[in-house]
C-alpha positions as CSV (number, residue, x, y, z in Angstrom):
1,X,-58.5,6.6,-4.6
2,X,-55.1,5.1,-6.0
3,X,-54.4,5.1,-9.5
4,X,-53.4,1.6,-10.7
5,X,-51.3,1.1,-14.2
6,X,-52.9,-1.3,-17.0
7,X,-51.8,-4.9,-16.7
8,X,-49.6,-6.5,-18.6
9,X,-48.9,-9.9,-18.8
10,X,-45.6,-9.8,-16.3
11,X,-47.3,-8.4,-13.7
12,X,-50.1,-11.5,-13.7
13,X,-50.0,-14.1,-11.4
14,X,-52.1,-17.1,-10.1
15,X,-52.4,-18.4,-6.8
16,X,-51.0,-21.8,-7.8
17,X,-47.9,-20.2,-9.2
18,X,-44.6,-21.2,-7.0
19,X,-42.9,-18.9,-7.9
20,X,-43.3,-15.7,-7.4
21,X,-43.0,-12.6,-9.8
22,X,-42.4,-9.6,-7.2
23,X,-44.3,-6.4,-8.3
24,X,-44.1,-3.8,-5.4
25,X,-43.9,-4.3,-2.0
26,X,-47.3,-2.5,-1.0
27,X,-49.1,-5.6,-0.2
28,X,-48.3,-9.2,0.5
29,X,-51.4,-12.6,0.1
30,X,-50.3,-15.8,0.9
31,X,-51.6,-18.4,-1.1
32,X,-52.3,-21.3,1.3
33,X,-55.2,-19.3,2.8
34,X,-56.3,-17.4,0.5
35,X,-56.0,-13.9,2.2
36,X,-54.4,-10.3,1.3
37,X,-52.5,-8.5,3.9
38,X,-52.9,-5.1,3.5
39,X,-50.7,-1.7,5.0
40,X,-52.3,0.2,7.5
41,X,-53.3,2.7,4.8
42,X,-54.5,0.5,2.3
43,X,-57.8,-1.0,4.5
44,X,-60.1,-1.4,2.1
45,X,-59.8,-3.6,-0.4
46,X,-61.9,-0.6,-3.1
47,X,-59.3,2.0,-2.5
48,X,-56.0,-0.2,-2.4
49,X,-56.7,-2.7,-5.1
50,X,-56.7,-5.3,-2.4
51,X,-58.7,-8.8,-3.6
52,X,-58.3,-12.3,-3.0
53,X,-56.1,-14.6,-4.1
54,X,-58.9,-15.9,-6.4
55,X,-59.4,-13.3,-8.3
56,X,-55.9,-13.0,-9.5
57,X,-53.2,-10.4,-8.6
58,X,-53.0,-6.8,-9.6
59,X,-50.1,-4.6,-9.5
60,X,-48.9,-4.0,-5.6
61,X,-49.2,-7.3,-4.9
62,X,-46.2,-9.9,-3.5
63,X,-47.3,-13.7,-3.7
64,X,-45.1,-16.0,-0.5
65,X,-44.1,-19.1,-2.0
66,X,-46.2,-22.0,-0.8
67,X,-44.4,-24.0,2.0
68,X,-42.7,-27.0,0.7
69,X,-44.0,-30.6,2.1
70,X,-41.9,-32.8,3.8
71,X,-40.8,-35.0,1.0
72,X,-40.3,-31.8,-1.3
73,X,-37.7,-30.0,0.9
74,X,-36.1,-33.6,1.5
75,X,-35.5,-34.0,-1.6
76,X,-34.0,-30.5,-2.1
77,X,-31.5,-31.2,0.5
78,X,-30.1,-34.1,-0.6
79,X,-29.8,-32.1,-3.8
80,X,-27.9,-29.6,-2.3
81,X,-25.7,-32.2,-0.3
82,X,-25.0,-34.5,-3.6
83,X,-23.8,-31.4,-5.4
84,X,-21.2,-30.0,-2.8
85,X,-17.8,-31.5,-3.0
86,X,-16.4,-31.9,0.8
87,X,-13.6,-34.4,1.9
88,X,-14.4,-37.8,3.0
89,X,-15.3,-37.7,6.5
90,X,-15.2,-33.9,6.6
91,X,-17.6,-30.6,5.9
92,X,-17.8,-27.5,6.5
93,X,-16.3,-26.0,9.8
94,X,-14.3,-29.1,10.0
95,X,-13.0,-29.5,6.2
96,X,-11.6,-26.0,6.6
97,X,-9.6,-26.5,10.1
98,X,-8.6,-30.2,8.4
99,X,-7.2,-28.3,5.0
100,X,-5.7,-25.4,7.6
101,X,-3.9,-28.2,9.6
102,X,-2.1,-30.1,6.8
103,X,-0.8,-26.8,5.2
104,X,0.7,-26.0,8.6
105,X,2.1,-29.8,8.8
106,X,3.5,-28.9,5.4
107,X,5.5,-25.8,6.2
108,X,6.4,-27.2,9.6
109,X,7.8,-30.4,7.2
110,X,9.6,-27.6,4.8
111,X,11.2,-26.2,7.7
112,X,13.0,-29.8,9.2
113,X,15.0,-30.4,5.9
114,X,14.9,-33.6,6.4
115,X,17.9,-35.4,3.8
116,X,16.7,-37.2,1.0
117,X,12.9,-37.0,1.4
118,X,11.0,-35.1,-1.3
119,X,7.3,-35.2,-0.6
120,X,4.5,-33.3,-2.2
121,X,0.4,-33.6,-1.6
122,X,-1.4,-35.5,-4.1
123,X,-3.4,-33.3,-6.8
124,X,-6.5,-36.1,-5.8
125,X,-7.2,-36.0,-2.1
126,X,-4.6,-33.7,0.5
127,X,-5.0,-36.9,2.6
128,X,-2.4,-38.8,0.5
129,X,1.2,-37.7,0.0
130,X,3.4,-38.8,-2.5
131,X,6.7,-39.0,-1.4
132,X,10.5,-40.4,-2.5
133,X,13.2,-41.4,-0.6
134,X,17.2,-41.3,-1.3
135,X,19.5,-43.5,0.6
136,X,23.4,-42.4,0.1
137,X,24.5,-44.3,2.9
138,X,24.3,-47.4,4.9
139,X,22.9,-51.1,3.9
140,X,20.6,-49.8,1.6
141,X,23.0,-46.8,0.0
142,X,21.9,-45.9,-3.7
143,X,18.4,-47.0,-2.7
144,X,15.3,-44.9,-4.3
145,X,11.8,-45.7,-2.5
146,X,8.9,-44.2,-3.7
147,X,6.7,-44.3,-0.9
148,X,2.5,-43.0,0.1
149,X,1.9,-41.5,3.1
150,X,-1.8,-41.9,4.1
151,X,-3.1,-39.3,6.2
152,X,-6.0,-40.5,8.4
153,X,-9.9,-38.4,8.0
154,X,-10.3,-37.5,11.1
155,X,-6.8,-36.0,11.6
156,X,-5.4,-35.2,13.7
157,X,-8.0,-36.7,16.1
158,X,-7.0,-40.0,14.9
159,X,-4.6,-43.4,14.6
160,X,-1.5,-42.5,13.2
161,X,-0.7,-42.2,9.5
162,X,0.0,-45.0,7.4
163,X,3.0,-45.2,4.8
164,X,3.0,-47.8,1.9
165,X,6.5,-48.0,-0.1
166,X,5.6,-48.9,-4.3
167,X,6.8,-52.3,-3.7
168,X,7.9,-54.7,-0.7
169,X,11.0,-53.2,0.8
170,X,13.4,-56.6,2.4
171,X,13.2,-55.1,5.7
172,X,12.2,-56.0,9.3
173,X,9.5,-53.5,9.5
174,X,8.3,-53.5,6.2
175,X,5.5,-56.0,5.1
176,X,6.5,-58.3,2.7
177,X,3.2,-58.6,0.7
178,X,1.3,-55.4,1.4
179,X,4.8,-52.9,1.5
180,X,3.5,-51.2,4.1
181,X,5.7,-49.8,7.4
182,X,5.1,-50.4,10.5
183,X,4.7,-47.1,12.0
184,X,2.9,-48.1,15.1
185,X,5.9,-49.4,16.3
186,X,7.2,-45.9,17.1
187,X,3.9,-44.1,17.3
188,X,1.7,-46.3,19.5
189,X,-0.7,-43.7,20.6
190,X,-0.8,-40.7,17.9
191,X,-0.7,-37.8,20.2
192,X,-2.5,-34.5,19.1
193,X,0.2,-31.5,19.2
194,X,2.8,-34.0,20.0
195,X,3.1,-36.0,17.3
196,X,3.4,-34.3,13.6
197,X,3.6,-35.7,9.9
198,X,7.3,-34.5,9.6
199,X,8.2,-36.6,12.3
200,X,6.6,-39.9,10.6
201,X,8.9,-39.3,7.6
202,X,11.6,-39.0,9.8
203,X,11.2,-42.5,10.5
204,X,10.7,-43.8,7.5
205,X,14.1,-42.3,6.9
206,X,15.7,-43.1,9.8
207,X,14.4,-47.5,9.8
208,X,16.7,-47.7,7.1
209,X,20.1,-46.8,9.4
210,X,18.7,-48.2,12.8
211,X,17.8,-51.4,12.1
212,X,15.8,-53.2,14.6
213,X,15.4,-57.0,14.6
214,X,12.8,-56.9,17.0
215,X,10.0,-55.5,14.8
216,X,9.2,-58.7,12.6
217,X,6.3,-57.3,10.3
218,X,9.1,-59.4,7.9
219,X,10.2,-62.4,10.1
220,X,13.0,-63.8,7.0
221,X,14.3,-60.1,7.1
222,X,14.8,-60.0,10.9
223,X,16.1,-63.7,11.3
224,X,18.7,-63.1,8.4
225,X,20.1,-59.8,10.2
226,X,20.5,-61.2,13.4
227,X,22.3,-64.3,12.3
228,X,23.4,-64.3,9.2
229,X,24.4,-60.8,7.9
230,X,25.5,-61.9,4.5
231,X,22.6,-62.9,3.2
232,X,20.6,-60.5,4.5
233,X,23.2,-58.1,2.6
234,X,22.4,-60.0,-1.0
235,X,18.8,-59.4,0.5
236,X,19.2,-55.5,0.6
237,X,21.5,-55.7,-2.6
238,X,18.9,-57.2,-4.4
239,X,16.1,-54.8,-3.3
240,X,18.6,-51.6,-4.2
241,X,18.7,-52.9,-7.6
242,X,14.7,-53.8,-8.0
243,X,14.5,-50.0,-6.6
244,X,16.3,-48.4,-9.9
245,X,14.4,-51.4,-12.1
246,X,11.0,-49.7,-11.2
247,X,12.2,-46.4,-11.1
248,X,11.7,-45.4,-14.9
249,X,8.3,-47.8,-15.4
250,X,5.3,-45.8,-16.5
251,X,2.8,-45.2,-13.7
252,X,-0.6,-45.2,-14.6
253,X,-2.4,-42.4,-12.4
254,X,-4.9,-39.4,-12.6
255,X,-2.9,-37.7,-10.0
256,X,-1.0,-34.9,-11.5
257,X,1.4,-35.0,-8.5
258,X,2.7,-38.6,-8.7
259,X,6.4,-38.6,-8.5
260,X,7.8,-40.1,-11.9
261,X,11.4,-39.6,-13.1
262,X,12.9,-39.9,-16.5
263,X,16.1,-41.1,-17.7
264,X,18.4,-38.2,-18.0
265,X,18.2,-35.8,-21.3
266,X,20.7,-33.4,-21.6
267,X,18.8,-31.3,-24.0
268,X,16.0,-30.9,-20.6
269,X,17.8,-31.5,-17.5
270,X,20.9,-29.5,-18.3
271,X,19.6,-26.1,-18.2
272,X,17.2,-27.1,-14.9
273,X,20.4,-28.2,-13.2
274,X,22.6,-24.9,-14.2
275,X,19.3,-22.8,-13.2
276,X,19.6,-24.8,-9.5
277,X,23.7,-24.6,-9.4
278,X,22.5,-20.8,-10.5
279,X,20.1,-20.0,-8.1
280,X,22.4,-21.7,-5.1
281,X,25.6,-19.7,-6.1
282,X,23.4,-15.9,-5.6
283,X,21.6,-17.3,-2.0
284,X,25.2,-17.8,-0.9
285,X,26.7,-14.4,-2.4
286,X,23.6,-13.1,-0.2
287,X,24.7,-14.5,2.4
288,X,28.1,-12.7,2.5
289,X,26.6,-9.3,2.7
290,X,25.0,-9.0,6.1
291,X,23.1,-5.4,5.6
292,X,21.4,-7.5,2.5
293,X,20.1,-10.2,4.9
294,X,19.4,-8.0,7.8
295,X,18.9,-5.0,6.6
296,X,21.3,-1.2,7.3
297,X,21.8,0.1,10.6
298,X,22.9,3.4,12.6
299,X,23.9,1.7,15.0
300,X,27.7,0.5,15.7
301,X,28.2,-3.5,16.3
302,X,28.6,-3.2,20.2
303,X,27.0,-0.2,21.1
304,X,23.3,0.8,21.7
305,X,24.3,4.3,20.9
306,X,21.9,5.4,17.7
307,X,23.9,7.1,14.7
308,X,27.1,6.1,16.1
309,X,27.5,3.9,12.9
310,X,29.5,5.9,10.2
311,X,27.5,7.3,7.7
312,X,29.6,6.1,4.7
313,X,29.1,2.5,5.6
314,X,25.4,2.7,5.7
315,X,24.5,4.5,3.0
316,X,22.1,2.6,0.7
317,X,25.2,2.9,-2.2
């Protein structure tokens, strides 16, 4: 017969426990019917220490946790569900190819350059980006528009985004009470792999210069520019002006990421700006030294004979 250690009070455990305290794993007794399962070696209940739930558990004994009722493992899944943080609209498999798809919209935007737009995500939601938009040129030149660009849930499987300026731009396409533009107008149907974010802010950049009467979200704006072009000019003039008004004003925002500016402090911006001028002057010196960009070759510009370069000139001093 097997020798069994004393108990202890660890190793003691009732049948309404749900919990279990795991032991060994010689033997295993469920508690909902009251029966120990034994190893093929351990048939009788004498020589193994086997007994029923009942009578408590002795050492080399593993207790299954009683099978939760309906309204019990409910409850635990809304727990679970209330306590992960997911996008609106998204989880799971789709959060992640959402998240994966706006970086890559992001680096595809990087890429364009586009003049005078600065945009960054918002530090609240990846579905909002805060944006800010020069003009140097043209009706509106010495313009700054701070702008939103609302990304859609179910993107890119979805209606086009949506771009609110901070205040009602005078402008055909621009709503007059809301500040939103109408985007529609050159996106009807948002086409998946066609259509990209960088190509909405190109847009917004581009209303500005090609101004078209036709779209009449503003009616005054669109009636002044086709037939009477001075007032629409003290219009514009007067929108410029609100533009730098606004600039400086406090913005009151949780988002970490909202574009605000300052006035200009020598003791701050000074050294930023000779850092930049800094930075700009070595990426061009770079760009004079081929070998640096491109890396050193054995091979003669002109040729596809290896080692026919001279040895001297592509040394690594």
């Amino acid at each position: 017969s097997s020798e069994h250690l004393p108990h202890t009070s660890s190793e003691v455990q009732t049948a309404d426990t749900k919990t279990p305290h795991i032991i060994k794993d010689t033997t295993t007794t469920h508690p909902e019917t009251s029966q120990t399962l034994c190893s093929s070696d351990q048939a009788k209940p004498e020589a193994s220490g086997c007994s029923t739930v009942g009578h408590g558990l002795r050492e080399g004994r593993k207790v299954l946790p009683p099978i939760p009722d309906p309204a019990t493992e409910a409850e635990m899944t809304a727990s679970l569900h209330s306590n992960t943080k997911v996008l609106p609209g998204g989880s799971g498999e789709g959060q992640i190819k959402l998240e994966y798809t706006l970086m890559n919209e992001y680096n595809m935007l990087h890429k364009q350059k586009l003049p005078g737009i600065y945009v960054i995500p918002s530090a609240l939601s990846p579905l909002i980006w805060n944006g800010v938009l020069f003009l140097r040129q043209g009706l509106y030149q010495d313009a700054v528009f701070r702008f939103n660009l609302n990304i859609p849930e179910a993107y890119p499987n979805a209606d086009c985004p949506r771009v609110f300026f901070e205040f009602p731009v005078f402008h055909p396409a621009v709503n007059p009470k809301t500040g939103e533009l109408d985007v529609k107008r050159e996106f009807k149907k948002w086409r998946r792999g066609t259509n990209f974010l960088w190509q909405v802010l190109m847009y917004v950049r581009r209303v500005f210069f090609k101004i078209d009467p036709k779209c009449s979200w503003n009616e005054e704006a669109a009636e002044l520019y086709e037939h009477n072009m001075e007032e629409y000019r003290k219009k514009v003039e007067t929108t410029v002006r609100s533009s730098k008004d606004v600039l400086y004003n406090p913005i009151e925002s949780k988002d970490s990421h909202m574009i605000r500016f300052s006035p200009w402090e020598p003791s701050i911006h000074d050294e930023a700006k000779t850092d930049m001028l800094t930075r700009k002057k070595n990426r061009s010196d770079l760009e004079l030294e081929p070998h640096k960009r491109n890396g050193l070759s054995w091979v003669s510009p002109g040729t596809t004979q290896i080692f026919s370069s001279d040895e001297s000139t592509s040394s690594l001093s």
